[in-house]
C-alpha positions as CSV (number, residue, x, y, z in Angstrom):
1,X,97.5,81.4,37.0
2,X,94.9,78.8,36.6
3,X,94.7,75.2,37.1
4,X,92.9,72.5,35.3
5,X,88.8,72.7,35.6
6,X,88.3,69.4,37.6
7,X,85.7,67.4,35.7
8,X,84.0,64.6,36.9
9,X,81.4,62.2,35.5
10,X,78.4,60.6,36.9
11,X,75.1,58.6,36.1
12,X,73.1,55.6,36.2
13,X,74.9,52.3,35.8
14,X,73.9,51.2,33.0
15,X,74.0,55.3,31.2
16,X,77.3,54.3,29.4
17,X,79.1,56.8,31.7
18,X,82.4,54.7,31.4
19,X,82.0,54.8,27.4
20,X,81.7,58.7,27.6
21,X,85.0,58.7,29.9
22,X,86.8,56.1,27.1
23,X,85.7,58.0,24.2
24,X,87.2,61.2,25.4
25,X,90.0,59.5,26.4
26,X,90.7,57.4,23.4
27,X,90.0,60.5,20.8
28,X,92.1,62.7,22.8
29,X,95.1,60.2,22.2
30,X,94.0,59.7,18.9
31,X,93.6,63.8,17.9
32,X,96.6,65.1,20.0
33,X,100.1,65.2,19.6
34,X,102.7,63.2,22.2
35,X,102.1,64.3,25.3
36,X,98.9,66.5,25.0
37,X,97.4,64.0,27.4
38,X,98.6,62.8,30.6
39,X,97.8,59.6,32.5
40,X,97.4,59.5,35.9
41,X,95.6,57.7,38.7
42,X,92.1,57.7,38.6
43,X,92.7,60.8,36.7
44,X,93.3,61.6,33.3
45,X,94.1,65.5,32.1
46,X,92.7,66.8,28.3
47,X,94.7,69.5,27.5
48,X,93.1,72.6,25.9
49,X,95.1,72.1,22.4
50,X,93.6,68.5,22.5
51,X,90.1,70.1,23.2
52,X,90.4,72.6,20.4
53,X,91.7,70.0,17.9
54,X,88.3,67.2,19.0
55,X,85.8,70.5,19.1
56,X,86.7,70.9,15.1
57,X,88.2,74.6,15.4
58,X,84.8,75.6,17.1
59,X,86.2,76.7,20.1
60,X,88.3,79.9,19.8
61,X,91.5,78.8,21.8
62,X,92.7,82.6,22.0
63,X,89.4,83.5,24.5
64,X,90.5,80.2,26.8
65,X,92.2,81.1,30.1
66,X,92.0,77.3,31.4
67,X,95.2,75.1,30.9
68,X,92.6,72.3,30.1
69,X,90.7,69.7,32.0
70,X,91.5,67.0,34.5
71,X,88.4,64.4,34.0
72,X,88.1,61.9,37.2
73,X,87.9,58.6,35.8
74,X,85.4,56.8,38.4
75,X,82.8,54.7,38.6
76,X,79.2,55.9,40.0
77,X,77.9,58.5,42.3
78,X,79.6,57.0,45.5
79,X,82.6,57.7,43.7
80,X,81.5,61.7,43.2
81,X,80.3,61.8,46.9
82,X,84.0,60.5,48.0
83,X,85.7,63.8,46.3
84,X,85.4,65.8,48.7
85,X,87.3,68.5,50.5
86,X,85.3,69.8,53.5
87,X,83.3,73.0,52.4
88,X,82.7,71.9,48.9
89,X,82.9,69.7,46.3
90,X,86.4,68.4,44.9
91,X,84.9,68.7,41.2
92,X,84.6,72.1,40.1
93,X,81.8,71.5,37.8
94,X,80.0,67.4,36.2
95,X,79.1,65.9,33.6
96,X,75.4,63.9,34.7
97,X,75.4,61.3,31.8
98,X,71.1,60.2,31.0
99,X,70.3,57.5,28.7
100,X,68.1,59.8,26.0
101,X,66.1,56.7,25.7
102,X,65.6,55.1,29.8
103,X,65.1,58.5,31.1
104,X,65.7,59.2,34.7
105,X,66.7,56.3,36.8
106,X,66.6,55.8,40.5
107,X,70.5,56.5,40.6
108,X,70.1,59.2,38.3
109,X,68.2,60.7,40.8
110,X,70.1,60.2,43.6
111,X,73.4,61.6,41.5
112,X,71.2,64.8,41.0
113,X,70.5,65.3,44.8
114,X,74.2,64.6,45.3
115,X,74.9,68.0,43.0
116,X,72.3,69.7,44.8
117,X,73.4,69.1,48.2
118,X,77.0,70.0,47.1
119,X,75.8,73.0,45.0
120,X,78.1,71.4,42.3
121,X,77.2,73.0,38.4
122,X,77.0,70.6,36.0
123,X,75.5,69.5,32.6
124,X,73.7,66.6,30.7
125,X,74.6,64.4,28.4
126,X,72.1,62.4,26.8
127,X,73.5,59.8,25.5
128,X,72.7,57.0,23.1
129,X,71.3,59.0,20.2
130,X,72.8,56.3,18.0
131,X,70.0,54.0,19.3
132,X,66.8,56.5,18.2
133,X,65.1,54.8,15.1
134,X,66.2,56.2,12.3
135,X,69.2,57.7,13.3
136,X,72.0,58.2,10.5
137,X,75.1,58.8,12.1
138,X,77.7,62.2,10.7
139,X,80.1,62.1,13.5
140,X,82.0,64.5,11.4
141,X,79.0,67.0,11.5
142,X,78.6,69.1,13.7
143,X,76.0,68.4,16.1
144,X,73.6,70.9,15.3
145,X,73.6,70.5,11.4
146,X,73.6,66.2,12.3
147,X,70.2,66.7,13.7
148,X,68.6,68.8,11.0
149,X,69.9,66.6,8.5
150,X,68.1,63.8,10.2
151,X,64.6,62.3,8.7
152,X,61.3,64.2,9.9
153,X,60.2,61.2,12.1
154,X,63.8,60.8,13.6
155,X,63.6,64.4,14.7
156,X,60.5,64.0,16.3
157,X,61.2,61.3,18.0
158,X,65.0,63.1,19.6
159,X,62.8,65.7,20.7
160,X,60.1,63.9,22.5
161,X,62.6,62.1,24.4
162,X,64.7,65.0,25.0
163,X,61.7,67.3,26.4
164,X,60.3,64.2,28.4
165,X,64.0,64.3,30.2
166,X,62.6,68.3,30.6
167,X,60.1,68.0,32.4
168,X,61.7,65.1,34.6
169,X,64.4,67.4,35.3
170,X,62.0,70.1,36.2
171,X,60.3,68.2,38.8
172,X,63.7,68.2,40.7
173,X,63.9,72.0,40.4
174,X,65.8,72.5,36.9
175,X,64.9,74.4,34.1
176,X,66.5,72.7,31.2
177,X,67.4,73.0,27.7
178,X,68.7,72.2,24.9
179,X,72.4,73.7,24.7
180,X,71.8,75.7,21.3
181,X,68.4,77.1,22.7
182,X,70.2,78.7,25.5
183,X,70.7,82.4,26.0
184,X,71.2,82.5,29.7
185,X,73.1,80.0,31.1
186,X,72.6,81.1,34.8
187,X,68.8,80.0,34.4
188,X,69.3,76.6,32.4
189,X,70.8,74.0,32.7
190,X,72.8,72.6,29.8
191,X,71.5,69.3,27.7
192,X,73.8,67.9,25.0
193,X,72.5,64.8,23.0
194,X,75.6,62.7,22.3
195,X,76.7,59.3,21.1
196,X,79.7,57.8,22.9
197,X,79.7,55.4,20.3
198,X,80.0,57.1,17.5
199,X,81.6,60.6,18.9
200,X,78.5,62.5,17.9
201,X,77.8,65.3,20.0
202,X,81.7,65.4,22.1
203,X,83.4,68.3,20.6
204,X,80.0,69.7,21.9
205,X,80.1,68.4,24.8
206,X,83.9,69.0,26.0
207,X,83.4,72.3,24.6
208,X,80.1,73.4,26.8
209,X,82.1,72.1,30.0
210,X,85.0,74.6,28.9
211,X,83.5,77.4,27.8
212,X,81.0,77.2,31.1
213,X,84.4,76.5,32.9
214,X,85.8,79.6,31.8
215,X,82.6,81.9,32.3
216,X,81.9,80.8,35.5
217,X,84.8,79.3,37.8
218,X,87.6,81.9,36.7
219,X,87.9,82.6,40.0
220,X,87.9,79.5,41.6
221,X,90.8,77.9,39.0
222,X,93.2,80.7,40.3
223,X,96.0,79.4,41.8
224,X,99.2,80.3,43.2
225,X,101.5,77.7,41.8
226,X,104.4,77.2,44.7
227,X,101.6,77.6,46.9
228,X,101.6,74.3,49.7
229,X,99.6,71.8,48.3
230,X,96.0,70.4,49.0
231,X,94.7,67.3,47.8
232,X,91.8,64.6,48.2
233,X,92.3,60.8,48.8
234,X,90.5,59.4,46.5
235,X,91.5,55.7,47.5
236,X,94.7,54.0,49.6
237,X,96.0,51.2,47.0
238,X,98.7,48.2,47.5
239,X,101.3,49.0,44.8
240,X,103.8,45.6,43.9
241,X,107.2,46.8,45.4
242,X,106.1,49.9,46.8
243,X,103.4,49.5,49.2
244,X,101.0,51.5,50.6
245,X,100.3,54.5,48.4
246,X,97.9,57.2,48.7
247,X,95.3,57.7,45.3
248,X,95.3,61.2,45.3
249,X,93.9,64.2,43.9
250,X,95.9,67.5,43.6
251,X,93.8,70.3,43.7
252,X,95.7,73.7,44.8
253,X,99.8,74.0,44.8
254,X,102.2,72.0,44.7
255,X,104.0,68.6,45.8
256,X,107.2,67.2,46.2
257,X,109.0,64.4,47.0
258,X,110.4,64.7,50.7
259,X,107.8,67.1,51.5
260,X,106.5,66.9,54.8
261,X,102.5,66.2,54.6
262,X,99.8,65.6,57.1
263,X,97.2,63.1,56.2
264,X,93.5,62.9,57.6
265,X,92.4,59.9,59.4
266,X,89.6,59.3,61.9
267,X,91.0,60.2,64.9
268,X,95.1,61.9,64.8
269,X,96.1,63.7,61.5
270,X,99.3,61.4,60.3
271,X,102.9,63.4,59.4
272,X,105.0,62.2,57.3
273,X,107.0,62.9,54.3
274,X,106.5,62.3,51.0
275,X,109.0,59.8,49.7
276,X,108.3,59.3,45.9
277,X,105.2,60.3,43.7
278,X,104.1,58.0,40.6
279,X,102.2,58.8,37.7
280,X,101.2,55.7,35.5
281,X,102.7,55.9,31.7
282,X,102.4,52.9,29.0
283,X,101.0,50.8,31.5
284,X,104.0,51.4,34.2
285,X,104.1,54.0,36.9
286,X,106.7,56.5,36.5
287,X,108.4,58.5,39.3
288,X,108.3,62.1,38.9
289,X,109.7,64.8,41.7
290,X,107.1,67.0,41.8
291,X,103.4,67.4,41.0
292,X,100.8,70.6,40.6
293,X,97.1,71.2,40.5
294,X,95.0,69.9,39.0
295,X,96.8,66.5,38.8
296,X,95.9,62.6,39.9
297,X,99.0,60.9,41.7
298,X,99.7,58.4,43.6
299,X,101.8,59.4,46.7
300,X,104.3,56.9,49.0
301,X,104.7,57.7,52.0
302,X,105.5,55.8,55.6
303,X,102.5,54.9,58.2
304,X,99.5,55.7,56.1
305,X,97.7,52.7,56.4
306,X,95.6,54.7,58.7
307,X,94.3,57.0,55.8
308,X,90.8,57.0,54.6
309,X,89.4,57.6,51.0
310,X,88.0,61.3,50.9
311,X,90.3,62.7,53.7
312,X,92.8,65.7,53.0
313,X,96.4,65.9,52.7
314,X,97.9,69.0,52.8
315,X,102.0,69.6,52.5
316,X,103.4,71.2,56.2
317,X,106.7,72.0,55.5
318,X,106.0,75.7,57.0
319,X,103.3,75.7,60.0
320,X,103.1,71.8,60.8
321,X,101.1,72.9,64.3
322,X,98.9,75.0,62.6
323,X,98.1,72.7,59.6
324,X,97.6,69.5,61.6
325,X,95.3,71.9,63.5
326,X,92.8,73.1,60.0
327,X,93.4,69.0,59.3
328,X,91.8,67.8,62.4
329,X,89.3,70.9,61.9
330,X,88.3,69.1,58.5
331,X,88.4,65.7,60.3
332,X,86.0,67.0,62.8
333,X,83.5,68.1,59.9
334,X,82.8,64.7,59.5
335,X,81.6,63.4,63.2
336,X,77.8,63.0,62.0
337,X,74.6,64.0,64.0
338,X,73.7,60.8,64.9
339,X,70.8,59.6,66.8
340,X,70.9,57.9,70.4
341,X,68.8,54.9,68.8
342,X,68.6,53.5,65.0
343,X,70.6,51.8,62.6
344,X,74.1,51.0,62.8
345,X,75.4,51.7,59.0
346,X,78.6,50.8,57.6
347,X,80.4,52.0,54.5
348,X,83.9,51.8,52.7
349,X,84.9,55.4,52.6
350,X,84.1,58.9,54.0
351,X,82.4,59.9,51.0
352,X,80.6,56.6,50.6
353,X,79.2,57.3,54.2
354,X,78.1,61.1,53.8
355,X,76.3,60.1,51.2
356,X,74.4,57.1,52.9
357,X,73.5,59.5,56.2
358,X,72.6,62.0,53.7
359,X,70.2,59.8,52.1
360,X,68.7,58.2,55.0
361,X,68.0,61.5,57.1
362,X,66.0,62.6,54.0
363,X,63.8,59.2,54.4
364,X,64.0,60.6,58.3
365,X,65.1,57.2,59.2
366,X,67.5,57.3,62.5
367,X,71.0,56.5,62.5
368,X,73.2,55.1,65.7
369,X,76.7,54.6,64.6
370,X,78.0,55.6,61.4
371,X,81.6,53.9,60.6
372,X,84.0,53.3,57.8
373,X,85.3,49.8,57.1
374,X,84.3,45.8,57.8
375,X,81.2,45.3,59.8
376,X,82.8,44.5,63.3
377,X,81.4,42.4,66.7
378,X,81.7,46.0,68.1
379,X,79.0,47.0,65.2
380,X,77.0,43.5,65.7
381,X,76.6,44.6,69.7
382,X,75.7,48.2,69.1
383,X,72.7,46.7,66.8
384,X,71.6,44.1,69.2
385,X,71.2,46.6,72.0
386,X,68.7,48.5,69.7
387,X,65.5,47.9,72.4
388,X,63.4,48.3,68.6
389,X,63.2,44.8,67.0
390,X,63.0,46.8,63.7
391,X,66.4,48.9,64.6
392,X,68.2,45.3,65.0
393,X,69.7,46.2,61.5
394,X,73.0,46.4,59.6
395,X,73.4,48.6,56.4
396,X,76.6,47.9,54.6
397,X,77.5,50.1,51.8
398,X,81.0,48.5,49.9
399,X,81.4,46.0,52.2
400,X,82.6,42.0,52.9
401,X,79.5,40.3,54.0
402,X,78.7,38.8,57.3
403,X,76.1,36.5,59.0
404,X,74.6,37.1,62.3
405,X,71.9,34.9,64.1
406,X,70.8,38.0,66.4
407,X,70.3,41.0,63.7
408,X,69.9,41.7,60.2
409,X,72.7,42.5,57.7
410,X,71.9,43.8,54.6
411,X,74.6,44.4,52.3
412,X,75.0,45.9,48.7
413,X,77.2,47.9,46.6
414,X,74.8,50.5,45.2
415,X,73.1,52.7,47.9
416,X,69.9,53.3,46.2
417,X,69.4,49.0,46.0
418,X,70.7,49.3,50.1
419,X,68.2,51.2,51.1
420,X,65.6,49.9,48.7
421,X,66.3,46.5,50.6
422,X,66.0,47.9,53.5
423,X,62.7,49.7,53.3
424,X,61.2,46.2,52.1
425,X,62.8,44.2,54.7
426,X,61.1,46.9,57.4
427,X,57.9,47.2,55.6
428,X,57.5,42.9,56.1
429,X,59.4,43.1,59.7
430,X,57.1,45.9,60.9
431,X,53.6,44.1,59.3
432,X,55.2,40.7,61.2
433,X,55.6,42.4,64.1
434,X,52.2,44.1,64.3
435,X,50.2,41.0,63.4
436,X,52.1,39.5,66.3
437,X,50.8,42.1,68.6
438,X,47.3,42.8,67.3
439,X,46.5,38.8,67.6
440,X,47.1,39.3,71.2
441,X,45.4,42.4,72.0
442,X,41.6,42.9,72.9
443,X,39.8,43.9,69.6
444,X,38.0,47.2,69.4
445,X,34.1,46.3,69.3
446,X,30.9,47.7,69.2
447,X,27.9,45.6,69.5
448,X,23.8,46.1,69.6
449,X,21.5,44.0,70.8
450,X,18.7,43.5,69.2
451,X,14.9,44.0,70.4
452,X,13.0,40.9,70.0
453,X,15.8,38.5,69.7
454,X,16.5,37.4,73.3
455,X,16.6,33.4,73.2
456,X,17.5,33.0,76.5
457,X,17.3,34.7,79.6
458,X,20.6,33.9,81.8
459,X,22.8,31.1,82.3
460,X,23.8,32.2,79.7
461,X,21.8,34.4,78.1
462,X,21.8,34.2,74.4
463,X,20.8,37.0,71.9
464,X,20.9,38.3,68.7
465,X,23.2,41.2,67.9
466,X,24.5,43.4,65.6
467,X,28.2,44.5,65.1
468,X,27.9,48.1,64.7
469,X,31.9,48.5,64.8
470,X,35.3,46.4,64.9
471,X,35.3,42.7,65.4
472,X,34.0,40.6,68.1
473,X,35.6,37.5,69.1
474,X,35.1,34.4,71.3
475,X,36.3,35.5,74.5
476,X,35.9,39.0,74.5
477,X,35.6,41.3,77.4
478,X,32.1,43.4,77.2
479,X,31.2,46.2,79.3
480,X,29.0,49.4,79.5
481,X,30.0,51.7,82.3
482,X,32.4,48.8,83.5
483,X,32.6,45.0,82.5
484,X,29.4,43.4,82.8
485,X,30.2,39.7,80.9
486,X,32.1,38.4,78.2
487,X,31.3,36.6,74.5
488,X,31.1,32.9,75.7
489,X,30.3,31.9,72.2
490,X,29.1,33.4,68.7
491,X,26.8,31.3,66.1
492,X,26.1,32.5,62.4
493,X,23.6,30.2,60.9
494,X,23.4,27.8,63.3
495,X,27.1,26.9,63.0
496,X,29.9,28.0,65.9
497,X,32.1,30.8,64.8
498,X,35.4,32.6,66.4
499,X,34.7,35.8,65.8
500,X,32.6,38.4,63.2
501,X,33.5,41.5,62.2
502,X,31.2,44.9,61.5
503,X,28.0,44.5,59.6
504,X,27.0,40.7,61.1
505,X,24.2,39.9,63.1
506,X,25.0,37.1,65.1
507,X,23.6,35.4,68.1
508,X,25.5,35.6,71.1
509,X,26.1,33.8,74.5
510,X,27.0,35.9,77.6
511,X,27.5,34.4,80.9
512,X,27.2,36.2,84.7
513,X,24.3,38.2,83.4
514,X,20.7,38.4,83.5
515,X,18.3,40.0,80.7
516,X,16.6,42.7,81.6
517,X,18.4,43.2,84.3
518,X,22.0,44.1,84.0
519,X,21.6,44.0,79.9
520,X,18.4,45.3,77.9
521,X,17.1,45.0,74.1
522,X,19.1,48.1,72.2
523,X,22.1,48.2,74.7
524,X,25.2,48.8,73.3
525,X,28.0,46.9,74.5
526,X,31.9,47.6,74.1
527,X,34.8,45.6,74.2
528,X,36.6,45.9,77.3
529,X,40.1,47.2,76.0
530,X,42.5,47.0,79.0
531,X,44.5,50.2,79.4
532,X,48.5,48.6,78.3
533,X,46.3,47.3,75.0
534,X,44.8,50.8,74.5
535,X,48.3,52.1,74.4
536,X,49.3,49.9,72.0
537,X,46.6,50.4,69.7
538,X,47.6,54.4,69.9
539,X,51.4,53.6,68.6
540,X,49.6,50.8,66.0
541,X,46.6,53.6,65.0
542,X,47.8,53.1,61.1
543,X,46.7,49.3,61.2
544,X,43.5,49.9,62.2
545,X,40.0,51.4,60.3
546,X,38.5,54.6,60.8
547,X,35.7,52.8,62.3
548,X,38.0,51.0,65.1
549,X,39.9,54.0,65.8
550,X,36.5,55.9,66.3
551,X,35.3,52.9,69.0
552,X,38.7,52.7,70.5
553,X,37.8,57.3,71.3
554,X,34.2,56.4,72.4
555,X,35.6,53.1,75.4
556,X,38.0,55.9,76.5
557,X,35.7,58.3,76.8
558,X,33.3,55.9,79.0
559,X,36.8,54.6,81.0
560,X,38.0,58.4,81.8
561,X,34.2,58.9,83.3
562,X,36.0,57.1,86.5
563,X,39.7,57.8,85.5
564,X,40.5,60.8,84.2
565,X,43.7,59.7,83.1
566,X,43.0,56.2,81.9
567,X,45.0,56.1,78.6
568,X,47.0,59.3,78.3
């Protein structure tokens, strides 16, 4: 037998995701008889007579195995990332919903790498058609005839926009098409203009997901109906009069009240028994005695305000060792590789938090502790003992805010915007940092001195020079073989300066030396770089010039004359 295809839906914010998820819904009430669709947490379930009846007799119901689909009504990518069961995704197969006229977005993006990494098939829909000039809208058309009986310049303009998405898509490793273009669906993946406005393009639409559904996943929908069941927690919720309950999703077997069930946490599995299961009806849940897959639910139960969104549950009323055992197997998928220094990164659920590590390992930016919940003092002192001013950092992904004087705590509900904040908080912290340094260290200089400029001999002596290299400033250290003197002062013009930089000519006081004695015409003098600054400017090589770097190469060559290891 097989179970409902397990849809869900993802996109940008601002895609109109949630109107493609209402649209479906609504029509589905609308088009169906009683009872051809059923409510549930989180979770609503299309039944195949519903799908036939919205796809306009299109879809020949006789070839359709599926029992119909269960779409997962939630918001955003974080939501996708947090159905999971380990070894795959919870969703069978998605719909990636692309504004036809915005393109790509940043969390467009980031929902496609979420497919790849969890090799998750899904299609397009580009929606907002409704909003290309021109467009006349024939929601009772089908999509295919709609278009062609569209104006010239309207068509043009669908398929500019459509074939720019193209060849954004194929830049992340997709070959794409239209659906009606297709002839092997193995190769392409599947774009459906729609309007969840107007309707245009959903029978289309529901019936691509099916038909794909039924093609590809056969397999994978089998399922032995009084098989033990599996689920998902998609959330833990506070029901009025009930209490804790468990947002689940069914996704193999069965359930039923009084079962015994173990329940993932962080640390133990939880066993308990199941003592009543609610499905929401006319605005009011409604207790029913047992549930199957594909289903949403909401499960009571005693002592699971341990549970965590995206951890299994799994009925045990045969093999309770051996099941706790494959639970805490599951649980122990999720202890991250994490670094022995970086940031400390928060989230609100197990899915929430894959998805963060995910993203920030692919930035190759370290990781230290990796939790689920409130930030806590525990999180706050794990930071602070970061020895890397620029690892003194909080990422909270979902959660309550919180100040600290000691480290920063950045904090947003989207994890594209988190780490975007982040990476521009570091960029200005690192540049800070450095500038703090560099204005302490000894520059990298390279000066001539120039025949025919000598104004005085000693006491100081004062000539002309050129900077060949770097900067020079008051103060600085200057040697040849070792440290001869130092730049007492610098005059452009007549007029006192701090320092110049490559390209001046200057005239230049030296104490503690005589000319023509320890310093001639055409000598070229360095700046003394002490060794601790010289290994500084190796860890800060990107804020320095080609130029610099070059003179820093040439002082250690002349230091290494009488220290071979001066610098390593």
């Amino acid at each position: 037998m097989l179970r409902q295809v397990i849809v869900t839906i993802l996109g940008n914010v601002d895609s109109g995701k949630s109107s493609v998820i209402d649209v479906i819904k609504k029509t589905s009430i609308v088009k169906s008889e009683p009872g051809k669709i059923t409510q549930s947490i989180k979770a609503y379930s299309v039944s195949l007579e519903s799908i036939k009846t919205l796809c306009q007799d299109a879809l020949d119901i006789t070839k359709i195995k599926v029992p119909g689909l269960l779409l997962i009504d939630t918001p955003g990518h974080e939501a996708f990332s947090n159905l999971r069961k380990r070894g795959g995704s919870l969703a069978d197969i998605a719909i990636l919903v692309i504004d036809i006229n915005e393109g790509l977005k940043p969390q467009t993006i980031e929902s496609i790498e979420i497919l790849k990494q969890n090799k998750t098939p899904f299609v397009v829909a580009l929606n907002k058609i409704d909003l290309i000039g021109g467009w006349q809208s024939n929601p009772d058309l089908p999509l295919i005839k709609n278009i062609d009986s569209q104006n010239k310049s309207t068509k043009t303009l669908l398929d500019s926009r459509l074939y720019t998405i193209v060849g954004n898509l194929f830049n992340h490793g997709f070959n794409a098409e239209r659906f009606d273009k297709i002839s092997d669906f193995t190769k392409n993946l599947v774009l459906i203009p729609i309007s969840a406005k107007t309707s245009e393009g959903l029978p289309e639409l529901l019936m691509m997901i099916t038909g794909l559904a039924q093609k590809f996943l056969e397999l994978k929908l089998e399922h032995n109906i009084d098989a033990p069941g599996e689920g998902t927690i998609l959330e833990i919720s506070e029901e009025k009069g009930i209490g804790t309950c468990l947002d689940t999703i069914i996704y193999k077997g069965k359930l039923k009240t009084n079962d015994t069930i173990v329940v993932g946490t962080l640390s133990e599995p939880i066993v308990t028994k199941v003592k009543a299961i609610y499905i929401p009806e006319k605005n009011k849940l409604v207790t029913i005695k047992e549930a199957y897959a594909s289903i949403g639910i909401k499960i009571s139960a005693q002592n699971i305000k341990e549970a965590i969104s995206g951890m299994p549950v799994k009925v045990a009323n045969r093999d309770l060792e051996k099941i706790k055992i494959s639970v805490k197997e599951e649980i122990e998928e999720i202890t991250f590789e994490l670094d022995h220094e970086g940031l400390v990164i928060k989230a609100d659920s197990v899915g929430s938090l894959e998805a963060l590590i995910k993203l920030l390992k692919n930035k190759k930016i370290k990781i230290k502790r990796a939790s689920i919940g409130t930030i806590t003092k525990k999180d706050i002192a794990e930071a602070e003992s970061n020895n890397n001013e620029l690892q003194k950092v909080i990422l909270g992904f979902n959660t309550e805010p919180i100040v600290s004087d000691n480290i920063k705590i950045i904090i947003d509900p989207v994890i594209y915007s988190l780490i975007e904040k982040y990476e521009s908080w570091f960029k200005e912290t690192k540049e800070n940092l450095e500038g703090k340094q560099l204005k302490n260290l000894i520059r990298p200089c390279k000066i001539r001195i120039l025949p025919g400029y000598i104004f005085r001999q000693s006491n100081p002596a004062v000539v002309g020079v050129d900077i060949l290299a770097g900067t020079l400033k008051s103060g600085t250290p200057l040697m040849k073989e070792v440290k001869i003197t130092e730049a007492k002062s610098l005059q452009e013009n007549g007029k006192n300066i701090n320092e110049a930089e490559a390209g001046k000519s200057i005239a230049l006081a030296m104490p503690n030396v005589t000319m023509n004695r320890q310093v001639k015409e055409g000598d070229i003098l360095y700046s003394d770089v002490p060794e601790p600054h010289f290994k500084i400017y190796k860890k800060l090589k990107d804020t320095l010039k080609p130029e610099e770097i070059q003179v820093l190469k040439e002082i250690a060559e002349i230091k290494r004359k009488t220290n071979p290891a001066w610098g390593m």
